[in-house]
N, C-alpha and C positions, 0 to 999 in steps of 0.2 A: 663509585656509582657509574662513572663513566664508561667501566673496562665493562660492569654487568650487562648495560643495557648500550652497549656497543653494537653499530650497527653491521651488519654481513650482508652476505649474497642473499639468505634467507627472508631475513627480517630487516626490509626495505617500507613495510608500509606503516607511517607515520599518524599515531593515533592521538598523540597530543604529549602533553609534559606531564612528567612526576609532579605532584603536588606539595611534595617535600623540598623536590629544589625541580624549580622551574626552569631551568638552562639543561635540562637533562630531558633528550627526546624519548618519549615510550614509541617504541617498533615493535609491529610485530609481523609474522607470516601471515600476507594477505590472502597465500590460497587455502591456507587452513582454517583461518577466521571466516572467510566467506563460502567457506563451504560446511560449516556448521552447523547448527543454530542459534541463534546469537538475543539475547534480551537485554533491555536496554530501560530498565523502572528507577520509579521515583516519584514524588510527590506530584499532584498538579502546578505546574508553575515554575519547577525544579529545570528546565531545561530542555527534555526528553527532547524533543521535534529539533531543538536547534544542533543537537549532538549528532541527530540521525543525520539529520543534512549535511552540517559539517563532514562528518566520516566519507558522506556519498558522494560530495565535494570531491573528496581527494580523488575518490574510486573513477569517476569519469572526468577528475581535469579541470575542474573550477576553481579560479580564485580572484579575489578583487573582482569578480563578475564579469569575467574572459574566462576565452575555454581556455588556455592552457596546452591544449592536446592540437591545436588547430592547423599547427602544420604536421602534427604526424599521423594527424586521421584515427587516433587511438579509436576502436570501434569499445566500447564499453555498454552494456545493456544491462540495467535496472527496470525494475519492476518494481512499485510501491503500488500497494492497498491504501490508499489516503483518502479514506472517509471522508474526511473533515474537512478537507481541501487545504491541508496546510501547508505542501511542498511545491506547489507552483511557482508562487513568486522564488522560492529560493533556485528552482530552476530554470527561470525565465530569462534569459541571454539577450542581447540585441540581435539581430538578423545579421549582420557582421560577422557575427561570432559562430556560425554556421554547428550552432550546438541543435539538436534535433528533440523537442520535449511531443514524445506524443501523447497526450492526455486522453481518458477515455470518462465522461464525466454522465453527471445524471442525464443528461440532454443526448447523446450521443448512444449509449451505451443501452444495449434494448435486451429483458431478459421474457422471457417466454413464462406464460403464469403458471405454466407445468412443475415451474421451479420454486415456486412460494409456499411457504405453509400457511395452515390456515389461518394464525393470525396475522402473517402478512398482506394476504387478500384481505381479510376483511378489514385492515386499517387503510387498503387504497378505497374500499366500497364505502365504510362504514361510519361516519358521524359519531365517536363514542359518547360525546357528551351532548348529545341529545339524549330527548325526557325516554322515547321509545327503542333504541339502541338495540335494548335486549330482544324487541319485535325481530328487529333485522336481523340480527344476527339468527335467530331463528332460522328464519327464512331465506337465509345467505348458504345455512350450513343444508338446511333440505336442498337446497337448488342444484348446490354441489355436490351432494350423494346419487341426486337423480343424474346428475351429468357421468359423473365415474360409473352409474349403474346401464344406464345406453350407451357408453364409450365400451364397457366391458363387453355389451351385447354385439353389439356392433365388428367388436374384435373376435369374441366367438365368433359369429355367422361366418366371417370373414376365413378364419381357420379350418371351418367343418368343408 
């Protein structure tokens, strides 16, 4: 087992242990893993969020909650989509530790309502479980046919 999952020049990045025997490191090629696409399923509860971190851990030099990289400046750039808000605390460092997390969160992060569809507006306008809901929405979606129909006009004139 040793000699298989033997490490090289190649396959230097450390993904955790066989489960067969645990004193045996899994390696594999970090630029071919990370430059993939990579999925990561399982039950709810199974792990998933703590494995991501773990891996991401390695990727920019965290451990025991030190950067690790701190004297070599490793520049390392991730990007996470985290909805849910579940990777902060695992990347939050002391000021010390001169690890850089920039968070872009609801408060912060502004998107233009050009970008929404329509039941995304109307779940910021609309009240669904009020008795009259269905009224608004009515009158949610006229409002916004008239707006796209004078935006359109407006862009003609504009062009002729």
């Amino acid at each position: 087992m040793d000699k298989l999952f033997a490490e090289n020049a190649d396959y230097q990045f450390p993904l955790g242990q066989l489960s067969l025997n645990k004193a045996t490191a899994m390696k594999l090629h970090g630029d071919r893993f990370f430059s993939k696409h990579v999925a990561i399923v399982g039950s709810t509860g199974s792990g998933k969020s703590c494995a991501v971190a773990r891996i991401l851990h390695d990727v920019v030099g965290i451990a025991d909650e030190k950067n690790s990289n701190i004297s070599t400046q490793n520049n390392s750039h991730v990007v996470i989509f985290d909805i849910h808000d579940e990777y902060t605390a695992a990347f939050s460092l002391q000021e010390e530790q001169k690890f850089t997390l920039n968070r872009l969160d609801i408060d912060s992060l502004k998107l233009p309502y050009w970008l929404m569809n329509s039941e995304e507006l109307e779940s910021m306008f609309i009240e669904s479980n009020e008795q009259n809901s269905h009224n608004q929405v009515s009158q949610f979606k006229q409002a916004v046919r008239a707006g796209f129909r004078k935006l359109d006009r407006g862009i003609s004139d504009n062009l002729a």
